[in-house]
N, C-alpha and C positions, 0 to 999 in steps of 0.2 A: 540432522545432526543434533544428536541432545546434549548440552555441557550443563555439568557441575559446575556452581558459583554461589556465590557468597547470599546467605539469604537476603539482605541489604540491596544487592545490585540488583537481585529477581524480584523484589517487591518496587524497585521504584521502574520496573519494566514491563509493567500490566496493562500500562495505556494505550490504546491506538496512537501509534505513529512512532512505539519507539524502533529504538534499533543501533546496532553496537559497532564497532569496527574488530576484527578480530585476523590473527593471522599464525603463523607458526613460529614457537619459540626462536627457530635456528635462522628465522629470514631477517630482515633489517625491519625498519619502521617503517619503509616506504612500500613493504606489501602490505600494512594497514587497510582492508578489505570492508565497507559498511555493506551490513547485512541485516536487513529488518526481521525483528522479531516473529516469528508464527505463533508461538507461546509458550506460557512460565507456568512452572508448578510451584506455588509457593510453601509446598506441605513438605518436599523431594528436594527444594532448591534446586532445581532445573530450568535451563533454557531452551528450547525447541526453536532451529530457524532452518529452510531451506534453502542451498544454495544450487545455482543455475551454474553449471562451466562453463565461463566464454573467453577467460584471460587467461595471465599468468600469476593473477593473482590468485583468484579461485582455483584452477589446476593445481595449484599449490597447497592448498588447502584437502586436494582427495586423497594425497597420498598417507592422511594420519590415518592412524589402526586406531580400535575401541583400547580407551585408557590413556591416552597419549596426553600429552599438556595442549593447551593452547592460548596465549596469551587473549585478553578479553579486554576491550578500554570501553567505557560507558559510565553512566549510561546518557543516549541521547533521543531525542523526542520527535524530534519535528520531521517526520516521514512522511507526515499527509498536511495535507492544508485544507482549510475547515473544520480542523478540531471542534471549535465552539460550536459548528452546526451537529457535529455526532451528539455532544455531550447533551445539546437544549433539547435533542428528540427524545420521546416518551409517548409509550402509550399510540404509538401509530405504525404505518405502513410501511418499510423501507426495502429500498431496490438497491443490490450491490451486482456491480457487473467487475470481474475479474478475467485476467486473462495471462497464458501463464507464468512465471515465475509472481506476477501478481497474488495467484492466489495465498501466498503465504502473508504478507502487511496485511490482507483481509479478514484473518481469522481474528486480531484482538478487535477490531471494529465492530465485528459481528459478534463475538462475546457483549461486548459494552451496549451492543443496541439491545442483544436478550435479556441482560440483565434492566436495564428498561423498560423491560415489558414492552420490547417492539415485535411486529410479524418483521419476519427477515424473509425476506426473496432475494435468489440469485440468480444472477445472467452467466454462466460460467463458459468461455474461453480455453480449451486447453491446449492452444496452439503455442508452444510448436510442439507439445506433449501429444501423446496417444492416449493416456487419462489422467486424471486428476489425483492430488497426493493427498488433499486434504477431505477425502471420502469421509470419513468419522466425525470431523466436526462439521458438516453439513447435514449430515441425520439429524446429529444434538442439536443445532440451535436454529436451524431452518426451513421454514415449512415449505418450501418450494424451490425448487432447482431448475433453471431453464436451458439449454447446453446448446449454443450456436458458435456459428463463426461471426465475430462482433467485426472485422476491418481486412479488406485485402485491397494490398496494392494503398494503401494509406486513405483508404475509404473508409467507411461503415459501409457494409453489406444491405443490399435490402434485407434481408433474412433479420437480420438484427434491429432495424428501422420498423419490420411490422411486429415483432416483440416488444420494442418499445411503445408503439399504438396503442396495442391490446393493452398494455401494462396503467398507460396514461390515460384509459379510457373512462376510468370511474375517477379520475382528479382526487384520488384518495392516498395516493404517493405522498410525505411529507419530507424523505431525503431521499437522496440519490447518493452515493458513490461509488469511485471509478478507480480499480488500482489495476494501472493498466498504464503504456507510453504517453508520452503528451498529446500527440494526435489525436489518441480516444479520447482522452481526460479532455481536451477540449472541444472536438467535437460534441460529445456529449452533452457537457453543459452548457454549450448553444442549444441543442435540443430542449434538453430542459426550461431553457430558458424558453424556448419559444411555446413550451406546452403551457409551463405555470410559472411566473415568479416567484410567486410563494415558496416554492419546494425548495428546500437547503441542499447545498451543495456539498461534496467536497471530496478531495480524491489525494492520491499517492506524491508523494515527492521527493522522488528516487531516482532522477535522472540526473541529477547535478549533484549528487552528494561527493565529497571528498575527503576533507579534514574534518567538518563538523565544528568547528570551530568558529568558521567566519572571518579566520586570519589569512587562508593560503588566496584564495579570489576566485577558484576556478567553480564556486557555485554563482559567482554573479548572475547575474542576467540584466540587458538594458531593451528597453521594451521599445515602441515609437514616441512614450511619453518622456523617454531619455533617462525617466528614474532610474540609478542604481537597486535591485534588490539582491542582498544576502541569502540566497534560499535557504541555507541549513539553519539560520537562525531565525526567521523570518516569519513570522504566525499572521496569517491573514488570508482572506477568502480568494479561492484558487481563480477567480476572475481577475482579480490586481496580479498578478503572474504570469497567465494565460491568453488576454484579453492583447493585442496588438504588438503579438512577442514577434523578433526577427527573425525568417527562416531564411538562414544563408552560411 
């Protein structure tokens, strides 16, 4: 879906991780919908995002026709964690593994690492797709595309475990991210972790969005260290997140 907006709101929406809430004029404020950016045209003032149907909030959102209004609230930022490791990379090797409605928060990442003169590599996922939507900027800004199945059954696949080998095997990787459910996002960066410390992390953080605010609660999260974290406000390495979270 492409909207018309204000050139203002489209230039301060260029960064990896943002993403807007949006919904249809004639609904209340409580179908307020977050939906990460895929990308901005700042020449057209245009917004590009993809959305997945799974609610009543989204289903709500197929029925507008081309022209239609739709309310837009933004803008908001914090969709990935690791920011600071996207931004510090330059000049090196980076692995992005996507998988799907994922692949749409991955396109401004992967803009941001091209325009730092990074190689982009990707692991792409198009489960529960049959192919992938973001064909066109993977030509543009990435030399390499790898298309497996990355998790079944809330595993990592072998299939995906000896792409990751192959991939780890010259230690020339300097980040890694993962826009993809929390099981990936952290399995993964065990992996990583156990290949290289050195390599920068950082991945999606879109499963607890809500209000965006940090007033309503429902992005809490309490970990075994008992801290409260904020997720939609919250900017910090996707290990303090990840690292001894409750599953129950």
């Amino acid at each position: 879906m492409t909207i018309d907006a204000s050139d203002k709101l489209v230039s301060e929406l260029v960064h990896p991780g943002s993403y807007i809430f949006v919904r249809r004029p004639d609904t209340e404020a409580r179908f307020d919908t977050p939906i990460s950016i895929m990308d901005t045209d700042t020449k057209n003032n245009t917004i590009t995002i993809a959305i997945e149907l799974k609610g009543v909030k989204t289903k709500a959102l197929d029925v507008l026709n081309i022209g239609e209004e739709l309310i837009v609230k933004g803008p908001f930022w914090n969709g990935a964690m690791g920011l600071k490791n996207i931004y510090e990379t330059k000049n090196s090797k980076c692995l992005i593994v996507a998988r799907g409605i994922g692949q749409a928060p991955m396109i401004p990442v992967i803009k941001h690492l091209h325009t730092n003169n990074n190689e982009v590599i990707v692991i792409l996922d198009n489960s529960p797709y049959k192919n992938t939507f973001v064909g066109e900027y993977l030509q543009k800004y990435v030399s390499k595309v790898l298309e497996c199945n990355t998790i079944d059954n809330g595993i990592m696949t072998a299939g995906f475990k000896n792409v990751l080998n192959e991939l780890f095997s010259n230690n020339d990787v300097a980040l890694v991210h993962c826009d993809a459910a929390d099981v990936l996002n952290y399995d993964l960066m065990k992996v990583v972790e156990g290949k290289n410390k050195n390599i920068r992390y950082s991945c999606c953080n879109n499963a607890k969005m809500c209000c965006g605010e940090g007033v309503c609660g429902c992005c809490t999260r309490v970990n075994n260290d008992l801290k409260l974290r904020r997720l939609c406000k919250m900017q910090t390495e996707p290990k303090y997140v990840l690292e001894g979270r409750r599953i129950f």
